[in-house]
TIKOLLO-213288 format. One record per residue (C-alpha): x, y negated, z negated; residue in three letters. Coordinates in Angstrom, 2 decimals, padded with zeros to 5 digits. Last residue first. Layout:
% TIKOLLO-213288
+---------+---------+---------+------+
:       x :       y :       z : rest :
+---------+---------+---------+------+
:       X :       Y :       Z :  ALA :
...
+---------+---------+---------+------+
***
This chain:
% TIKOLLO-213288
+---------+---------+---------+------+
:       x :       y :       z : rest :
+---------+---------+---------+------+
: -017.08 : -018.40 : -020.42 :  UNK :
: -018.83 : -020.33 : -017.89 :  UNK :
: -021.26 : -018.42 : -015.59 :  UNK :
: -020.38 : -017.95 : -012.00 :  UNK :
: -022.85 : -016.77 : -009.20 :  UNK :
: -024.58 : -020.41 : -008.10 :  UNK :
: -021.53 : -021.23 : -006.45 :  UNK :
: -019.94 : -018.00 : -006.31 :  UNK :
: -018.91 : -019.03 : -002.64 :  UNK :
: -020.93 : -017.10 : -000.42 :  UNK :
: -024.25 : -016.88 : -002.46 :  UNK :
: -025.97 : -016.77 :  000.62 :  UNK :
: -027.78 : -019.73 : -000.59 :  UNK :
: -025.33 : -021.85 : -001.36 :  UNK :
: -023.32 : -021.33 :  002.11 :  UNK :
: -026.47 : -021.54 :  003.93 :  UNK :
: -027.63 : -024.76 :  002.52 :  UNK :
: -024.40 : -026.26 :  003.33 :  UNK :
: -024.47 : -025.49 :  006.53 :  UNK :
: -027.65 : -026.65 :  007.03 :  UNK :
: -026.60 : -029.89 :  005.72 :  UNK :
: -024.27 : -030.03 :  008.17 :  UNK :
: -026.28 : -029.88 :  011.27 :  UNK :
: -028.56 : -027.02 :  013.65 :  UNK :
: -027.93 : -023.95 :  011.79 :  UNK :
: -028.12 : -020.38 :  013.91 :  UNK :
: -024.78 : -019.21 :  012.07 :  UNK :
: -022.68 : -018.50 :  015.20 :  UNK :
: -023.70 : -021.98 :  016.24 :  UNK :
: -023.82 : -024.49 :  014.15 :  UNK :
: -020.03 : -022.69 :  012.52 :  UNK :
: -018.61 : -023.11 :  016.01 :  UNK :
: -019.91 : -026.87 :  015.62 :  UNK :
: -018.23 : -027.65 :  012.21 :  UNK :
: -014.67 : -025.72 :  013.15 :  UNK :
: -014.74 : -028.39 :  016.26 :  UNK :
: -015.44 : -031.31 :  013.91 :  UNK :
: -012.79 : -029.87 :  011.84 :  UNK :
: -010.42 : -029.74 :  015.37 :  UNK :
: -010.90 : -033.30 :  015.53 :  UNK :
: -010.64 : -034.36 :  011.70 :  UNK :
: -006.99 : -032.66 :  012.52 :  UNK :
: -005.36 : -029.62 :  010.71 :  UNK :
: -003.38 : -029.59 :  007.62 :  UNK :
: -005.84 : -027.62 :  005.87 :  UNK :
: -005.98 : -029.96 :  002.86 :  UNK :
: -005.92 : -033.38 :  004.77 :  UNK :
: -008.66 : -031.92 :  007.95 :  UNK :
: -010.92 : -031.20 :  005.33 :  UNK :
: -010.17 : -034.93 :  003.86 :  UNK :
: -011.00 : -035.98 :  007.53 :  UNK :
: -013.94 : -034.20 :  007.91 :  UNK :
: -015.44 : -034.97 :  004.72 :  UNK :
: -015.65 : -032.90 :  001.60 :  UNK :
: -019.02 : -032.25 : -000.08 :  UNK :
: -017.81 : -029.39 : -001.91 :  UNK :
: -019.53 : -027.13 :  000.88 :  UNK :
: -017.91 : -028.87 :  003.65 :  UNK :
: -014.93 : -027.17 :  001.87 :  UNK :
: -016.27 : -023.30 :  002.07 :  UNK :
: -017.39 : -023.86 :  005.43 :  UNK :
: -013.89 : -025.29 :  006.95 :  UNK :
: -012.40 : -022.01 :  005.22 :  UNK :
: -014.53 : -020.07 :  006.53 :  UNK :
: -014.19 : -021.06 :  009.83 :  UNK :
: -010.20 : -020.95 :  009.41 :  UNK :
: -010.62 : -017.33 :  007.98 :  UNK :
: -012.91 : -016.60 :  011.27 :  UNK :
: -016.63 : -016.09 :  011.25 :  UNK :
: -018.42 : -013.19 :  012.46 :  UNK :
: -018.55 : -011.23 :  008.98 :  UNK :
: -020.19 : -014.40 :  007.90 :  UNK :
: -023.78 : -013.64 :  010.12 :  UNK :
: -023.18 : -009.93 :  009.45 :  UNK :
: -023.66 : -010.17 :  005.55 :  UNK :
: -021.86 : -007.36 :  003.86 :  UNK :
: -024.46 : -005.11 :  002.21 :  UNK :
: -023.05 : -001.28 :  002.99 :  UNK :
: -019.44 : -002.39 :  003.23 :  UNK :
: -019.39 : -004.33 : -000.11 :  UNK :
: -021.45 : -001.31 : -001.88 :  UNK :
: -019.11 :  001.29 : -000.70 :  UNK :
: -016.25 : -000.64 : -002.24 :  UNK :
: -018.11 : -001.27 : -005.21 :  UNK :
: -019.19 :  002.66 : -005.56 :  UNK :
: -015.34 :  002.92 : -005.03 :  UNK :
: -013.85 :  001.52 : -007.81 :  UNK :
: -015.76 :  003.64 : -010.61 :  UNK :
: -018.95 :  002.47 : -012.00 :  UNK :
: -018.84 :  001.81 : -015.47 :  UNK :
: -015.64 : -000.38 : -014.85 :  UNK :
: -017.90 : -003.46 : -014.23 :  UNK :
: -017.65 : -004.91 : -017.45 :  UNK :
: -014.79 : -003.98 : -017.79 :  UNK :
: -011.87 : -003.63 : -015.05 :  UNK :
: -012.01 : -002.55 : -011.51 :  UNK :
: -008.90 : -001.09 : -009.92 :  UNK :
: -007.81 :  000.64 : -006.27 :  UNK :
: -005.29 :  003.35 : -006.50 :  UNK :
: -002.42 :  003.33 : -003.92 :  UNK :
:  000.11 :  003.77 : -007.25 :  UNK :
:  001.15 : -000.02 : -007.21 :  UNK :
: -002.38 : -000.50 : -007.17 :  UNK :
: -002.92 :  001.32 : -010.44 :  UNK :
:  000.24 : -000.07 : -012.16 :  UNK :
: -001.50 : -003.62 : -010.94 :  UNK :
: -004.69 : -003.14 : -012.76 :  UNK :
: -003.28 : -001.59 : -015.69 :  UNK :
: -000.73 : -004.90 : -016.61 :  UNK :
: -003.87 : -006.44 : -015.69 :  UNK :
: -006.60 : -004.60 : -018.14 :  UNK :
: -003.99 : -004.96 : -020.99 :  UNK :
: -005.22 : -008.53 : -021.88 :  UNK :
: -008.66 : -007.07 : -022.41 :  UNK :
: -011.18 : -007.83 : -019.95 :  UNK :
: -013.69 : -011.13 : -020.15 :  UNK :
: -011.53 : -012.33 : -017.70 :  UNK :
: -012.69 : -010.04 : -015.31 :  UNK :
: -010.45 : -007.80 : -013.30 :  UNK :
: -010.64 : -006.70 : -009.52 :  UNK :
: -008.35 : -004.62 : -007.85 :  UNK :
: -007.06 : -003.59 : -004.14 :  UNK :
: -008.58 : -006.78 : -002.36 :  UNK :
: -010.38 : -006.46 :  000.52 :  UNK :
: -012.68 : -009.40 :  001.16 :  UNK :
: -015.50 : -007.38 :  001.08 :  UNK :
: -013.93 : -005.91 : -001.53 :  UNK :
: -013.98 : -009.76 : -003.69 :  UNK :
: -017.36 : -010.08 : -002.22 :  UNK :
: -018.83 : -007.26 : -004.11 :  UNK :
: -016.85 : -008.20 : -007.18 :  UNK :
: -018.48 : -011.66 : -007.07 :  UNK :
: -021.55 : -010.20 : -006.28 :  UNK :
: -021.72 : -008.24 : -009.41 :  UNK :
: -021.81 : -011.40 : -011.49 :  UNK :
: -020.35 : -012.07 : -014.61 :  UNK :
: -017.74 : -014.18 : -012.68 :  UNK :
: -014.46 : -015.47 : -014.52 :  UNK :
: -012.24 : -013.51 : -011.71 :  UNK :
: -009.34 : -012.77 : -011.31 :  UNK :
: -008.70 : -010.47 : -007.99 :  UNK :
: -006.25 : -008.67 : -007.21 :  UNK :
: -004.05 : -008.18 : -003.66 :  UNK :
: -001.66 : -005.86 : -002.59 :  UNK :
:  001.12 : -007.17 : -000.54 :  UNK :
:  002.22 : -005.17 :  002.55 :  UNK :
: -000.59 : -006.47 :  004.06 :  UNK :
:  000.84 : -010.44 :  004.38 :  UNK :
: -000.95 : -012.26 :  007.28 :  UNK :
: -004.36 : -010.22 :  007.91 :  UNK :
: -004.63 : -009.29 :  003.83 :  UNK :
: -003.68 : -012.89 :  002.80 :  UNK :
: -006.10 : -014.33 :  005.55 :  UNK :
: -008.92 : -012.42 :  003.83 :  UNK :
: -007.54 : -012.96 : -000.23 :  UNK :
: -007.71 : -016.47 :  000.96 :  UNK :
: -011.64 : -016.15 :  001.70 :  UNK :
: -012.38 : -014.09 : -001.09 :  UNK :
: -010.33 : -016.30 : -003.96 :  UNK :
: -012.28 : -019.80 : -002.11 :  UNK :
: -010.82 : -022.18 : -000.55 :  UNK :
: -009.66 : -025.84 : -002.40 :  UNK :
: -009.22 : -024.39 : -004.55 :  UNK :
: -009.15 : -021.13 : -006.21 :  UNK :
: -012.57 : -019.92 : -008.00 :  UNK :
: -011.65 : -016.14 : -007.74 :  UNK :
: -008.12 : -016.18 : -009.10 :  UNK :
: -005.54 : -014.34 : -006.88 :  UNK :
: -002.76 : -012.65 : -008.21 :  UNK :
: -000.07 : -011.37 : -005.56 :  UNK :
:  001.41 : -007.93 : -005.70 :  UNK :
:  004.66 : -006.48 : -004.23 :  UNK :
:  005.98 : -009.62 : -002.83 :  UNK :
:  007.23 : -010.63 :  000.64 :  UNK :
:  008.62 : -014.32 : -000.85 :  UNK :
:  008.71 : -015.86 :  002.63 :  UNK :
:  005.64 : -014.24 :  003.61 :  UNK :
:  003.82 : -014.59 :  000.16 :  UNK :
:  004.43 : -018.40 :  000.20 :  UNK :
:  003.02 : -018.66 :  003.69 :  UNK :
:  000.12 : -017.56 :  002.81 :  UNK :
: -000.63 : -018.73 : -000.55 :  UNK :
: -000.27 : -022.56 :  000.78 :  UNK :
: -004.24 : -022.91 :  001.45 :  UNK :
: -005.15 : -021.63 : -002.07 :  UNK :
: -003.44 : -024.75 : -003.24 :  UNK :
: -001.98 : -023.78 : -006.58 :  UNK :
:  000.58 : -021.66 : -006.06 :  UNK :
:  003.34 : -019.86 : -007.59 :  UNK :
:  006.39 : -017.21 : -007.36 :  UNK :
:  008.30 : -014.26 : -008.06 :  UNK :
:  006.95 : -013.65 : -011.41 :  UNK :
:  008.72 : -010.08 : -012.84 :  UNK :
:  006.94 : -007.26 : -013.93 :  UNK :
:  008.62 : -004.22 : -015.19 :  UNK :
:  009.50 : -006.28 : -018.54 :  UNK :
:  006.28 : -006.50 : -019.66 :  UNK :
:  006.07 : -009.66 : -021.59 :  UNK :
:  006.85 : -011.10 : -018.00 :  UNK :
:  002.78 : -010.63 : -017.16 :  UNK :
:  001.61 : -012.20 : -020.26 :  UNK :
:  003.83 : -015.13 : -020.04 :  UNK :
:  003.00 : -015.80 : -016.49 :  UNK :
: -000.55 : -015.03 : -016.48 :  UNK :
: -000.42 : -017.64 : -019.20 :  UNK :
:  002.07 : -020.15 : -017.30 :  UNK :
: -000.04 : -019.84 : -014.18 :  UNK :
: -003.22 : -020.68 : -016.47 :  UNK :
: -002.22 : -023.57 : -017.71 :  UNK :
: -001.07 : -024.75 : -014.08 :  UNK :
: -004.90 : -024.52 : -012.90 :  UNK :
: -005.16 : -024.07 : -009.65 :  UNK :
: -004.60 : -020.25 : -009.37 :  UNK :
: -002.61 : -018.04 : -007.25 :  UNK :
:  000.16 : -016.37 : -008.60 :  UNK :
:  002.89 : -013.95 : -006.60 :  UNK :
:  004.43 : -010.59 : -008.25 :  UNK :
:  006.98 : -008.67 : -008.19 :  UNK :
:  007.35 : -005.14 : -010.01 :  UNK :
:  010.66 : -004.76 : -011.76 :  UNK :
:  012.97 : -002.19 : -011.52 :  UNK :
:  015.91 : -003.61 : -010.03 :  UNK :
:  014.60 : -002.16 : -006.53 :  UNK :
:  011.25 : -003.84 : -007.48 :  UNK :
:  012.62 : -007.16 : -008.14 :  UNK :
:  015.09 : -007.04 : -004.45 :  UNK :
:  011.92 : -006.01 : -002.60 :  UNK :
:  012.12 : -002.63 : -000.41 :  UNK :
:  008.98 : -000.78 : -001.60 :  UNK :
:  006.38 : -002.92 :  000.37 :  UNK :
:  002.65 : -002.27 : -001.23 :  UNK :
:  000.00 :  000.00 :  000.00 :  UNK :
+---------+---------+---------+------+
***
């Protein structure tokens, strides 16, 4: 599943690639992570935009994506993550109490997902399990073994955003934080041009005739945990 050749996991260490935009958080996935010394933190990110590239220059074992990452979403950079970078297994953090969020999280095709309502051990286990080419769920939704969720994600994945590309999605999941074109255009480094391009594609493959329609399908589909996550 993983690449066996890294320099940390020839010298015995497991490495590993965060994803999260809070920097608090980093430091305590960080700390608990390095407590173990068979993992070793290879690298960070903030901007679920820059993950990418940062995992092909790093070529890590693992990479630990948190569901709510900005300014795209965990599912829809764990989907350009597994095109770009498959030698890296992917997990999901997630806050979610929902089973959607895990269902989207395999849509997506990440190897594990934990809740951070798991124990602190449920990650060191989550990535062991990868690292052995099994896939992981933690508690609460661990009553049902990995691949009824699997199973589930292929049986009810919505055809309408199956169709659209990473960039597409992308584009979506911002216009649905009320961005503009132009700040779109900012955090994906592309032009307000080829947004408005992105926005029209979207019209079209999703059968919505202006923006607000696009918004309206992203919340109601449920696409970006937006009306999925309860606080902790």
């Amino acid at each position: 599943m993983a690449s066996r050749d890294s320099p940390a996991l020839a010298n015995g260490r497991i490495s590993i690639v965060l994803a999260d935009h809070q920097p608090l958080m980093r430091h305590a996935l960080r700390c608990l992570l390095e407590a173990e010394h068979r993992f070793v933190v290879t690298g960070e990110v903030g901007d679920g935009t820059k993950l990418p590239a940062l995992l092909a220059r790093l070529k890590p074992q693992a990479t630990i994506i948190d569901f709510d990452l900005y300014p795209t979403s965990g599912p829809d950079t764990a989907v350009e993550v597994r095109q770009r970078s498959p030698q890296t297994a992917v997990i999901m953090l997630s806050r979610s109490l929902s089973e959607e969020a895990v269902v989207q999280s395999f849509h997506a095709g990440v190897h594990a997902y934990v809740s951070k309502l798991a124990p602190p051990e449920a990650l060191p286990e989550a990535i062991d399990s990868v690292m052995s080419g099994q896939p992981y769920v933690s508690l609460p939704f661990s009553l049902r073994p990995p691949d009824y969720w699997r199973k589930r994600a292929d049986r009810t994945r919505p055809q309408s955003y199956a169709v659209l590309t990473v960039r597409e999605r992308q584009v979506l999941h911002l216009l649905s934080q009320g961005l503009s074109s132009t700040a779109i255009g900012r955090r994906l480094e592309i032009s307000a041009r080829t947004v408005e391009t992105h926005r029209e594609h979207l019209k079209q493959k999703l059968g919505v005739k202006n923006n607000a329609g696009l918004i309206r399908y992203a919340i109601e589909r449920q696409l970006f945990g937006l009306s999925l996550v309860r606080q902790i």
